[in-house]
C-alpha positions, 0 to 999 in steps of 0.5 A, a space after each residue: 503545458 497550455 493545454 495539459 489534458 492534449 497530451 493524456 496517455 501520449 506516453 501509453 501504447 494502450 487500447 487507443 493506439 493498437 486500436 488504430 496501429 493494428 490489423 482489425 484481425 490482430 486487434 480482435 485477437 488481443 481483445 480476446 486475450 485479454 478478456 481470457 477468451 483464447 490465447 495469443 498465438 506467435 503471428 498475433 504477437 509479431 504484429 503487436 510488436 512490430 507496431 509497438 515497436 514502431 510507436 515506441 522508436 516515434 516517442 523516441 524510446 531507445 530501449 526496452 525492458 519487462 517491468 516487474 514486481 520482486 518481492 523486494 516490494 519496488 519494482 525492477 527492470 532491465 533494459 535492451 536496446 531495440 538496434 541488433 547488427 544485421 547480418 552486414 553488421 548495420 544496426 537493424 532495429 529489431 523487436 520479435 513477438 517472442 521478446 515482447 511475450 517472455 524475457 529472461 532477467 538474472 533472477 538470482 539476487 532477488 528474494 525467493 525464500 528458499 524457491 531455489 538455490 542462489 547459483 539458480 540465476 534463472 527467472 522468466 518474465 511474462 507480458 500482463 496482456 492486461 495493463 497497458 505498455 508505457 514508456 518512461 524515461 525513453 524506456 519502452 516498459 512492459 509490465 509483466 509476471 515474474 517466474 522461476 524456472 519451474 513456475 513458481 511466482 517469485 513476484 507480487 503481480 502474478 498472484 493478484 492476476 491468479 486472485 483476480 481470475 478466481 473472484 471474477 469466476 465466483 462473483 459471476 457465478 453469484 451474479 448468475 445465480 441471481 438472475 443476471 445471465 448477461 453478466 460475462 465477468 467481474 473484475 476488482 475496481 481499485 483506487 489507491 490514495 498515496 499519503 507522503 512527506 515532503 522535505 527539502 533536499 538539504 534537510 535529507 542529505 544531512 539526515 542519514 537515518 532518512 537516507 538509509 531507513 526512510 524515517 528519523 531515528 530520533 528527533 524532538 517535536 517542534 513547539 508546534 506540530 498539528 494540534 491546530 488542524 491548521 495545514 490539513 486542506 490549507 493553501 498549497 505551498 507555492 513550491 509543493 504546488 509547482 511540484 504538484 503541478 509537475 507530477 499530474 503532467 507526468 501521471 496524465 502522460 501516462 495515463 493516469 487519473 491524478 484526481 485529487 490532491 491536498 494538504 494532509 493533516 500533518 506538517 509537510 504532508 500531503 495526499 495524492 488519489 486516482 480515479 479507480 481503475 482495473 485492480 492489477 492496472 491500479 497496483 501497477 500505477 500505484 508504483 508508477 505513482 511513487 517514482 513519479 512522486 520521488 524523481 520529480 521532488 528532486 527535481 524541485 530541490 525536495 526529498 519526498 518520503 513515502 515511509 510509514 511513519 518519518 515522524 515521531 509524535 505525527 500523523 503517518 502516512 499511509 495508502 488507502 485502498 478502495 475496493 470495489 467489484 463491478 460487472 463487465 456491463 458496468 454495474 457496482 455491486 458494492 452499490 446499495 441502489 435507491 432500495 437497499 434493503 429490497 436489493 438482495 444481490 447488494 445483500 449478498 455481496 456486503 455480506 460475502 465480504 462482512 463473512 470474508 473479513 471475519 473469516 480471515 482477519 490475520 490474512 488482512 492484517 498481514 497484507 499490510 505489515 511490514 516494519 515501517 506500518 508497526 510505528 503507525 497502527 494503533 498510533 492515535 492516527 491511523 486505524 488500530 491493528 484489530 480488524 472490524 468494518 464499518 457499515 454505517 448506521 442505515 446499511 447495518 440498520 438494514 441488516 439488522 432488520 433482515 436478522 429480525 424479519 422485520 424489514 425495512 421499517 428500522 431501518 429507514 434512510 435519514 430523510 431529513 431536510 439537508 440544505 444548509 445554503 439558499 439557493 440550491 434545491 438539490 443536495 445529494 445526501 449519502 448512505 453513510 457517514 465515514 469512520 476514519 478510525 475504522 480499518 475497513 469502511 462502507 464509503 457508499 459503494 466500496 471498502 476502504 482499507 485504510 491499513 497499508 502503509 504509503 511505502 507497500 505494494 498494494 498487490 498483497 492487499 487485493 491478492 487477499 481480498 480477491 481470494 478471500 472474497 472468491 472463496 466466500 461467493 463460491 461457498 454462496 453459490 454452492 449453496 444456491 446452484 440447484 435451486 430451480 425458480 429464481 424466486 427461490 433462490 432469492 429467498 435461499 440468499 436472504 437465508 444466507 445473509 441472515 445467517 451471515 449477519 449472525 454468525 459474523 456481526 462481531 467484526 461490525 463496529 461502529 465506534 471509536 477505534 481508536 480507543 482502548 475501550 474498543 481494544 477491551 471490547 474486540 477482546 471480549 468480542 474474540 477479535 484477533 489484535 495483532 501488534 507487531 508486523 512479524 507475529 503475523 506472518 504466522 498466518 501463512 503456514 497456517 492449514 486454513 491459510 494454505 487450504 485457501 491459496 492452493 484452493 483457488 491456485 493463488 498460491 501453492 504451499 512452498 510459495 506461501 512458506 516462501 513468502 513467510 521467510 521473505 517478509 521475515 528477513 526483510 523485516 529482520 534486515 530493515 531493523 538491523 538497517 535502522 540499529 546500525 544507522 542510529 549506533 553511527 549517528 550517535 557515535 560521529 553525530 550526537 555524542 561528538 556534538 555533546 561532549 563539545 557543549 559539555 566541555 563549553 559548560 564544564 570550562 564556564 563552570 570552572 571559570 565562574 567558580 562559585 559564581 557559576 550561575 546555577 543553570 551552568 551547573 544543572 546543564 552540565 550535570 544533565 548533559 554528563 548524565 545523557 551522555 553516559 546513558 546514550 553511550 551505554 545504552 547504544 553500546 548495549 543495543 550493538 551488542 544485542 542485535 548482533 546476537 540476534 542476527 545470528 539467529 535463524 531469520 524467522 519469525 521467532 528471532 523477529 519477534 525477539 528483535 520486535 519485543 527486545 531491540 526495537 524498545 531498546 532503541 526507542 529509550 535511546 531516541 528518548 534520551 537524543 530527544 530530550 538532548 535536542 530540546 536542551 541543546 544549542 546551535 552552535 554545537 548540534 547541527 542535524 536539521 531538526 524536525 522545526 526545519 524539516 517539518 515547516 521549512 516549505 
């Protein structure tokens, strides 16, 4: 591609192009639609349609589908023909405004959680007027809602939609309150970094642990791993650089921001970032970005692995949520301004969220669990599983000053001279620093929740922020409605985030969280520290949980015991995955590979005789030694997850699996381990992390 830019958003049927495809009437008519102003009537919708239709059948798309979100945490899709028979039996293309609106997929295989019973094959979906068609693959795509027969939401989409109306409603009252009566609406801006893996092809055809589970179940480290900080932000392999090349051409296709992009930390890992959009449309490209990202790898002969952690003994990967609320005129209110501590609407809203996150730590800490996150939080590199935000020494020094009534004298913005190259008059210098051991950091103008893990939908995150964030802001402007003289207000909110800032300034922490002094001191903080992903589905039948949901119609109570069963079986199936893959490998893989070598040392020890050199022997008796206690010990782990699995599917059998299985299976891969730093080529040929990790 000579010109890349000409060709942005061709592949997009968003504002542009029904801009200039549709009847002014017809576009003012979405317009309102999408700014919640009035409802889209069966007209209106015929047109958009029929105009959609037509761009689509130009882009040489043959089919159609409703774009959905499952709680399977990927995406799904079913696929019609535009070409019906007319009524000679010609093929006619044909797309109604109705089945741009609503289709009805078979629902029935899909994770529900006990919303209906499995012959209830019924399930609609719902256009998301909000985030843009696009097509893929000659495929028309349709994002949409997913729902039951009786309205349930059996998706991930439709309760960030419902999240994203009740913080715009409470984040405009605040704004209202303080002031600014132009402000019509607020909405959640997202930018989600996506931290993956790359291997070649071969390397992963021949592992079946990353074919079926995502990571290696077991694998000794390479002589060289990342100590030397030698791959982060280094020279792009040419062959990662081709293939880089190709994934911006497609994401800008479909019109999204590939902004940023580098070497990660470890051995083969790299970091894809967007320029920050409309929460749902982010949540939305995010998964397009991941399919990009994988059917573009195979493309070049590589497997890209968006798992938590594929690697034992480096860094994982994971997505970083930015999150910020702007104003429909553009304004940041995350943004300190030149005068943070005389800014009483961004103290308002730093301090909604300080009180959000502390009031409801376990609710965030659950947005980013899932089996695969276990093997990395708290694991040295990424954030620990304790919930606490980093502010930055000028902006707490701010707070801390409100507290005291002391102003803005502690708390002054470093000043000092920063030019460390002649020659350049002018160097911006930020608010505050950034804490990478923090989960959720002050990065100038936005939150960086660094727990999710690479693989996870970002949509239960911003559900959670969004209503935990909209709850707090109502509270403020209950507070503040009633207040006559704007001036009083002002003063009314200063109180609120003094009181704030005292009750909730535990979950403030500016040190090392990756330290166990840290763990001891959010203990006796009170902090809740919550290591495994199933302990904390626990959150979501709680009364304080449930008080919060149905409050603001995010969720109703069956659909948060729904969810709460859905996280537990999944949790439960993707170890059991893992248990079955590591007992197979052993048994035609490993095992098979020792007894050879075995049997090589035991005949050359009995050849040599007495003059068997004392390495043979040694080598011998380790390898006898390993091999019985891999072949126990699997033989054990066969035997207790099929107990287990025979167990209800709840969090009570999860944690039983968490605290007994998955030991288990880790001193099994230490034995492997320890049998692939000793084992010889000629017998063991599963690629080894040396390959997998430094072959590009």
């Amino acid at each position: 591609m000579e010109k890349p830019f000409e060709e942005f958003g061709c592949m997009v049927f968003g504002e542009t192009e029904m801009r200039e495809r549709l009847p002014k009437p017809v576009y003012s008519s979405w317009k309102k639609t999408v700014a919640n102003e009035s409802l889209l009537d069966r007209t209106t919708a015929d047109a958009i349609a029929h105009a959609m239709k037509r761009w689509a059948l130009e882009k040489g798309a043959t089919h159609y589908t409703h774009w959905f979100q499952p709680m399977t945490g990927g995406t799904a899709e079913k696929h019609d023909s535009f070409i019906d028979p007319d009524e000679n039996g010609e093929p006619l293309t044909h797309f109604s405004g109705k089945t741009l609106i609503k289709g009805e997929p078979d629902a029935s295989s899909f994770p529900s959680g006990g919303l209906r019973a499995t012959f209830e094959a019924r399930g609609y979906t719902y256009w998301d007027v909000t985030s843009p068609v696009f097509i893929r693959d000659n495929v028309l795509c349709i994002p949409t809602v997913f729902v039951s027969y009786n309205g349930e939401s059996l998706d991930k989409k439709d309760p960030l939609l419902k999240s994203m109306r009740a913080m715009n409603t409470a984040a405009t009252r605040v704004v209202n309150l303080l002031g600014d009566k132009d402000v019509k609406s607020c909405s959640a801006s997202v930018g989600l970094e996506q931290e993956y893996f790359l291997i070649d092809r071969n390397d992963y055809n021949a592992r079946r642990d990353l074919k079926l589970t995502g990571r290696t179940l077991f694998g000794a480290p390479a002589s060289k791993g990342q100590e030397l900080d030698d791959h982060y932000f280094g020279s792009i392999p040419p062959r990662v650089s081709a293939f880089m090349k190709e994934v911006n051409q497609e994401l800008w296709k479909l019109g999204i921001y590939a902004k940023t992009e580098h070497n990660e930390v470890a051995p083969g890992q790299f970091e894809l970032a967007p320029v920050y959009t409309d929460c749902n449309i982010a949540v939305d490209q995010n998964q397009l970005t991941m399919d990009v990202l994988r059917k573009t790898a195979e493309k070049h002969g590589l497997a890209c692995l968006l798992y938590e952690k594929p690697f034992e003994g480096i860094n994982g990967s994971g997505k970083h949520n930015n999150y910020s609320i702007v104003t429909d005129d553009g304004q940041n209110l995350f943004s300190p301004g030149d005068k943070p501590a005389e800014n009483v609407r961004f103290l308002v809203f730093i301090c909604a969220f300080i009180k959000a996150v502390d009031t409801y730590p376990e609710l965030l800490r659950m947005s980013a669990a899932c089996a695969g996150n276990d093997h990395r939080l708290g694991a040295s590199e990424a954030p620990p599983a304790i919930i606490s935000i980093y502010l930055g020494d000028y902006i707490e020094g701010i707070l801390n000053s409100l507290v005291a009534g002391t102003g803005s004298e502690t708390a002054k913005k470093d000043t000092r001279e920063f030019n460390p190259i002649s020659g350049l008059s002018y160097i911006p210098h930020d608010n505050t620093d950034r804490n990478r051991t923090s989960p959720v950091a002050f990065t100038g103008n936005k939150f960086e929740f660094r727990m999710l893990g690479s693989s996870m939908s970002a949509a239960v995150t911003n559900t959670v922020l969004n209503s935990i964030m909209a709850k707090t802001l109502n509270d403020i402007a209950s507070e503040l409605e009633g207040i006559k003289y704007l001036q009083d207000v002002r003063a009314k909110a200063l109180d609120i985030c003094r009181d704030i800032v005292r009750t909730h300034r535990r979950v403030l922490f500016s040190g090392d969280g990756y330290s166990e002094e840290w763990v001891r001191e959010a203990a006796r903080r009170g902090l809740p520290n919550i290591r495994s992903s199933v302990e904390s589905f626990n959150i979501l039948d709680r009364k304080d949980t449930i008080d919060l949901f149905t409050g603001l119609n995010v969720y109703s109570e069956v659909e948060l015991a729904a969810r709460k069963t859905i996280h537990c079986e999944q949790y439960i199936h993707a170890v059991g995955i893992e248990v079955r893959t590591l007992i197979k490998m052993i048994r035609e893989s490993v095992l098979p590979a020792m007894t050879a070598e075995l049997a090589f040392y035991g005949s050359s020890v009995s050849e040599a005789g007495k003059y068997a050199p004392k390495y043979m022997t040694d080598r011998a008796e380790e390898l006898s030694s390993l091999i019985t206690k891999i072949y126990e010990n699997s033989e054990k782990l066969d035997v207790l997850y099929a107990k287990k699995a025979c167990k209800p599917m709840n969090s009570e059998t999860g944690k039983e699996i968490y605290t007994e299985v998955c030991p288990l299976m880790e001193e099994i891969r230490s034995y492997i381990n320890r049998y692939e730093m000793i084992a010889s080529d000629r017998f063991y040929s599963l690629p080894s992390y040396e390959n997998m990790l430094f072959r590009l």
